[in-house]
C-alpha positions as MATLAB code, in Angstrom:
seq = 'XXXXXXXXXXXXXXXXXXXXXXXXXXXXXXXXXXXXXXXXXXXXXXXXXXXXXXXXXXXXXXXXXXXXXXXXXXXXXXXXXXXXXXXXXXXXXXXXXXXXXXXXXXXXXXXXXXXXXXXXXXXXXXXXXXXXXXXXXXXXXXXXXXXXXXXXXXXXXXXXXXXXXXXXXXXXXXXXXXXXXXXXXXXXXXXXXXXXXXXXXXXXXXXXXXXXXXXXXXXXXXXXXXXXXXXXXXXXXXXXXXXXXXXXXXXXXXXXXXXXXXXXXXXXXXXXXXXXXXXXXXXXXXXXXXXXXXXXXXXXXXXXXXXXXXXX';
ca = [
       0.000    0.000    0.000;
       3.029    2.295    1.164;
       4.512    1.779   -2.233;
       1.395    2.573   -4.443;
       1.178    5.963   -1.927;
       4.598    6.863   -3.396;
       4.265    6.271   -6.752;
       1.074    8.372   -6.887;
       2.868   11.177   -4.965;
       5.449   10.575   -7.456;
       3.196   10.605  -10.425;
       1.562   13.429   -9.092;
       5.031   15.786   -8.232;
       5.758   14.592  -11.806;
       2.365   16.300  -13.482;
       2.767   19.312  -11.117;
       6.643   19.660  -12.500;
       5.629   19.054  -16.002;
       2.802   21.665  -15.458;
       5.423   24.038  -14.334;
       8.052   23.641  -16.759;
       4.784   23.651  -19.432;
       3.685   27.133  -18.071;
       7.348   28.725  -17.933;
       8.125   27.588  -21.154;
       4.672   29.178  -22.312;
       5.777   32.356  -20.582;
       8.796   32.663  -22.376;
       7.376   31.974  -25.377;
       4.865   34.826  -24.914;
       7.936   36.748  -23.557;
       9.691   36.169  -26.477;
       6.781   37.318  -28.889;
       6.486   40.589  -26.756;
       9.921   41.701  -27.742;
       9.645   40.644  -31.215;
       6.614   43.143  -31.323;
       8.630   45.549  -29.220;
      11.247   45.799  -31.429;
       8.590   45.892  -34.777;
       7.108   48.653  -32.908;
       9.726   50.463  -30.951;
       8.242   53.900  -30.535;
       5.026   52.561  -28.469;
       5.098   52.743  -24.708;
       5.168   48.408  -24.226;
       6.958   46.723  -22.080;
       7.834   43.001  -21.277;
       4.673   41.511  -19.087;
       5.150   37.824  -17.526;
       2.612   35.899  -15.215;
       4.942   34.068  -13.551;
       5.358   33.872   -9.640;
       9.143   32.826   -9.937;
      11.359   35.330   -8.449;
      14.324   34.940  -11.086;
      12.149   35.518  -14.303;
      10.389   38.384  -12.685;
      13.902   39.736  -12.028;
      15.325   39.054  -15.991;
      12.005   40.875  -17.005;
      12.697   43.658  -15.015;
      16.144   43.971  -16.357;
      14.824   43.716  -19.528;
      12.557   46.476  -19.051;
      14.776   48.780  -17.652;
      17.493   48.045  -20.757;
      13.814   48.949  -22.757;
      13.736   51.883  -21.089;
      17.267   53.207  -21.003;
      17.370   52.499  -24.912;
      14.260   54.373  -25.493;
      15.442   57.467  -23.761;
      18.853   56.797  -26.046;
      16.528   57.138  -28.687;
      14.926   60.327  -27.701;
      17.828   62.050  -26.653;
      19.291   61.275  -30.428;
      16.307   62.542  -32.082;
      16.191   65.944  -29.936;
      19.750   66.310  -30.996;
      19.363   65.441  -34.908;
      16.240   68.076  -34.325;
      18.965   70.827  -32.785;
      21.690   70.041  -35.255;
      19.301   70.548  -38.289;
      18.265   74.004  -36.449;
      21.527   74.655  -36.090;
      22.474   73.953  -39.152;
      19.690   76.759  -40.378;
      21.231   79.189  -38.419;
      24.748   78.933  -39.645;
      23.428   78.916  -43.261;
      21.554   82.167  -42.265;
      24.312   83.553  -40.786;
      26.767   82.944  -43.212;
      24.436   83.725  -46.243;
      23.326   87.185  -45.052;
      26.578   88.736  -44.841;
      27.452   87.038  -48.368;
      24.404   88.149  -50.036;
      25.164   91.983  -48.858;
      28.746   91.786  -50.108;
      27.985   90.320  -53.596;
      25.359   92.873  -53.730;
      27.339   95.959  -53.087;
      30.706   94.324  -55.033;
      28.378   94.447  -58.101;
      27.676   98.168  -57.486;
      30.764   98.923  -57.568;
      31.064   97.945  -61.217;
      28.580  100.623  -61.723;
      30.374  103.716  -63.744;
      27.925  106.316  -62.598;
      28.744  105.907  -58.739;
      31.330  108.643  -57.103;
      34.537  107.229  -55.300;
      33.009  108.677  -52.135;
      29.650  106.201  -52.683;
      32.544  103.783  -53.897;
      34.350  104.187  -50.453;
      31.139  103.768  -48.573;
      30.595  100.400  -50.171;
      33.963   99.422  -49.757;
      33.451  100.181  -46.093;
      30.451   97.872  -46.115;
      31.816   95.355  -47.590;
      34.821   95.462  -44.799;
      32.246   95.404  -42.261;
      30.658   92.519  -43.587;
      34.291   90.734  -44.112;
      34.294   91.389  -40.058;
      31.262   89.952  -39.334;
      32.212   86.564  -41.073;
      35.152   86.341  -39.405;
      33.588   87.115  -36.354;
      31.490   83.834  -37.358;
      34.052   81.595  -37.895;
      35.789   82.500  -35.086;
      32.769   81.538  -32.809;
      32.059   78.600  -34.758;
      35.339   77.468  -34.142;
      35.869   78.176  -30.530;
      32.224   76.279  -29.862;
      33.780   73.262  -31.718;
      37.227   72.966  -29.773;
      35.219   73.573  -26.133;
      34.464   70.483  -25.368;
      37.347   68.735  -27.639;
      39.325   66.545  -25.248;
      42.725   68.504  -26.552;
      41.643   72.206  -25.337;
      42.176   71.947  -21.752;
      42.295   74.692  -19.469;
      45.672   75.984  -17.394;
      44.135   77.531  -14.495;
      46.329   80.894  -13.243;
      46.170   83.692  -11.644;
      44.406   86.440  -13.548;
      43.576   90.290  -13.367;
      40.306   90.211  -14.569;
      40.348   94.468  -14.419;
      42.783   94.559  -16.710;
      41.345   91.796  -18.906;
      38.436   94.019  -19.197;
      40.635   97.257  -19.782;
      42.565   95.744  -23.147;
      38.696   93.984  -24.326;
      37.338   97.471  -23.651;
      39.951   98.880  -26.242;
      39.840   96.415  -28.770;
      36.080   97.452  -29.044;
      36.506  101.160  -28.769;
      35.807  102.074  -32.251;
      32.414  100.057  -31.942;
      31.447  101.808  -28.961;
      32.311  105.442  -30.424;
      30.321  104.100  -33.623;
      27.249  103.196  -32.106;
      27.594  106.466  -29.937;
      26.976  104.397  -26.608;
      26.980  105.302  -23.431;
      29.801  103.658  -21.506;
      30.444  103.411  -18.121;
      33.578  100.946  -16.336;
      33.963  100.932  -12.496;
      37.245  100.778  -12.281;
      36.881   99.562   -8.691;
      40.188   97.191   -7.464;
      39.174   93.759   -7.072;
      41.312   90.547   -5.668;
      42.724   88.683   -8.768;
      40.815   85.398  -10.325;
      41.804   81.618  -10.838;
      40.753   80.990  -14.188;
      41.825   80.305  -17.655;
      43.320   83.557  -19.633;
      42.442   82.337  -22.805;
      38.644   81.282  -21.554;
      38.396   84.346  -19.683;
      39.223   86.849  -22.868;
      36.468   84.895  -24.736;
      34.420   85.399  -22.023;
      34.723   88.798  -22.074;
      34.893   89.239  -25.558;
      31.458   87.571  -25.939;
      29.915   89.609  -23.164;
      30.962   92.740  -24.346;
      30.115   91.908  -27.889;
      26.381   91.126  -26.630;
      26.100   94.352  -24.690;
      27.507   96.367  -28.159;
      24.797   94.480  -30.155;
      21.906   94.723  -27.898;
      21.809   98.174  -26.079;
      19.788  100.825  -26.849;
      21.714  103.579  -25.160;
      23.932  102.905  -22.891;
      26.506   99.735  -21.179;
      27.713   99.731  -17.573;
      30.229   97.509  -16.715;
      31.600   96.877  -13.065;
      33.170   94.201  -10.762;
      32.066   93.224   -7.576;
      34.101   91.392   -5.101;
      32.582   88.799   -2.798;
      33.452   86.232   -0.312;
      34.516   83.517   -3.238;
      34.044   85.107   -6.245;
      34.624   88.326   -8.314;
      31.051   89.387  -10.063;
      31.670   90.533  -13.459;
      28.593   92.612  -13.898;
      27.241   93.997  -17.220;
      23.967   96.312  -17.508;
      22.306   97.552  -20.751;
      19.304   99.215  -21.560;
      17.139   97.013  -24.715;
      13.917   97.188  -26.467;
      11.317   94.479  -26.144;
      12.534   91.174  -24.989;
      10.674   88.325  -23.826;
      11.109   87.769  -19.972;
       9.415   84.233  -20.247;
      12.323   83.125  -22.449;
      15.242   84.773  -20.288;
      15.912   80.841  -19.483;
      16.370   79.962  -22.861;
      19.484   83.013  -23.773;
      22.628   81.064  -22.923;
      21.078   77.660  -25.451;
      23.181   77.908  -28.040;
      20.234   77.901  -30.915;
      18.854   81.158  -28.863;
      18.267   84.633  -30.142;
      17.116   87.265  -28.274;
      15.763   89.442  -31.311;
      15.254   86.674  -34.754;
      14.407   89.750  -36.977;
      18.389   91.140  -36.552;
      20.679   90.899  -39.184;
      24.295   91.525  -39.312;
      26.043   88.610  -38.004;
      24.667   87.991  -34.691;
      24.800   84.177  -33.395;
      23.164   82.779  -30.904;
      26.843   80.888  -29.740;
      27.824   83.749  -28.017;
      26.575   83.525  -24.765;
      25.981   79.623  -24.726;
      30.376   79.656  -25.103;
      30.293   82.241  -21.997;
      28.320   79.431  -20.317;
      30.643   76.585  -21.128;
      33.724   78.119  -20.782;
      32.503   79.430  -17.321;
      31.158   76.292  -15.694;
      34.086   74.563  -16.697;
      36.498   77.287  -14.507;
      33.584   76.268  -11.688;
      32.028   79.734  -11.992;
      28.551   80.912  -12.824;
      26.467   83.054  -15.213;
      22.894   84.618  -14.762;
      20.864   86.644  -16.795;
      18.003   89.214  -15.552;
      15.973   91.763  -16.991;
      13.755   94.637  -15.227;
      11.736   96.612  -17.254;
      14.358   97.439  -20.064;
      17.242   96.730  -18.658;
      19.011   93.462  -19.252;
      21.995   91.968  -16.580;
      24.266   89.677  -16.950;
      26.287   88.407  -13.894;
      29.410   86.298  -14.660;
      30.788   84.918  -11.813;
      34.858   83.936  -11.517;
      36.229   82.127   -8.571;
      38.907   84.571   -6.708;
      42.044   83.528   -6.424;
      43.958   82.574   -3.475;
      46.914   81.897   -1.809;
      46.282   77.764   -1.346;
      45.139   77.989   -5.050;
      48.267   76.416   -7.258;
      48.438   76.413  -11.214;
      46.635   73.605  -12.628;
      45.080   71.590  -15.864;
      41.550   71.957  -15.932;
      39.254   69.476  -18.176;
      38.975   70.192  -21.680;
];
């Protein structure tokens, strides 16, 4: 009798296995054809779905879903990108075609016997300007391509960020007398900066550049000297701009006015960013009523602080 007991238990642990093993391998068969639609179908929302109660495969299907996930957001990130590059793309043909179109134009003029050598001398001038401004553009374009190149790095010194700002002030003197600005520099003594001389001319550069482009009437420039940090501080009165998009002004596909012409890029400001963050400094923007701030933040230098390489 004892014996027939444990066959049957043993018949019956058998069915029970072969039940088991039935349903898993039905589960990953299902499995299987989940993924095979997943993949047909990548840019739905599904995921891997099992009805098993064993701890292991409900593990493995996690993991699976999580790869699932990770790839998908892979796959958005790429597309947001392509979708940036191809607007960036649009700008630089805008920018570079504007400029070109104004120069061919006015070079044909000059072929023009009627004109005077004092309209051909104004042309001329024009077409030096323009010559500028796409220089201007390559220069940008180029300094945005090496910032993040892995053979730019940074040798972090002491600088005299006053004096930085004296010689940038110079170089743009004949702007400033152009446009018949306003200018105003504290020259206030300030503690000197650890930072990057090369980063910290562009820096400079760029935010003087913006202030020359943008304001209406006048520039103020000043330093401010704080606990860690020297605040490189630049006001300017503007037109109409957007408060709700004062986020969006150091993205690098960012204008603040799209009807300007002349040469103005959006990279400016997004390389004042980069260049600043990696010098572990800061940059804000503000605007009240129409006047427009920009804060740029350099960490001071002191006496523990000892010339270094920075990341590229």
């Amino acid at each position: 009798m004892s014996s027939w007991l444990i066959i049957i238990i043993l018949v019956f642990l058998l069915i029970v296995s072969t039940g088991m093993l039935l349903l898993f391998h039905w589960d990953i068969r299902r499995m299987t054809k989940q993924l095979e639609e997943i993949i047909e179908n990548f840019g739905t929302n599904e995921l891997v779905r099992t009805n098993t109660h064993s701890r292991s495969l409900i593990r493995f299907v996690m993991k699976i879903n999580q790869l699932i996930h990770l790839f998908k957001q892979d796959q958005q990130h790429t597309q947001k990108r392509e979708k940036q590059l191809k607007q960036e793309i649009t700008n630089i043909s805008h920018d570079l075609r504007t400029p070109l179109t104004s120069m061919k134009g006015f070079s044909e003029l000059l072929h023009d016997p009627s004109l005077s050598e004092e309209e051909k001398r104004e042309f001329l001038t024009i077409i030096q300007k323009k010559i500028d401004n796409l220089t201007m553009m390559v220069d940008l374009f180029y300094e945005f391509s090496q910032i993040d190149s892995s053979d730019k790095q940074l040798i972090m010194e002491q600088q005299f960020l006053d004096q930085i700002i004296v010689d940038a002030m110079l170089m743009f003197y004949n702007d400033f007398e152009k446009s018949q600005l306003r200018i105003h520099v504290d020259e206030t003594a300030v503690s000197p900066i650890f930072a990057d001389k090369k980063a910290t001319n562009r820096i400079v550069t760029n935010i003087i550049q913006n202030a020359l482009w943008y304001a209406k009437s006048y520039v103020t420039i000043s330093l401010i000297e704080e606990e860690e940090y020297i605040r490189l501080r630049t006001v300017n009165d503007v037109n109409d701009i957007d408060r709700t998009e004062l986020y969006r002004i150091f993205d690098r596909t960012f204008r603040m006015d799209m009807s300007r012409t002349g040469g103005q890029l959006g990279l400016g400001l997004h390389i004042v960013r980069q260049l600043i963050n990696k010098q572990d400094g800061n940059v804000v923007a503000d605007v009240d009523e129409d006047e427009f701030r920009i804060d740029v933040l350099f960490r001071k230098w002191l006496i523990l602080d000892k010339p270094s390489i920075g990341k590229g």
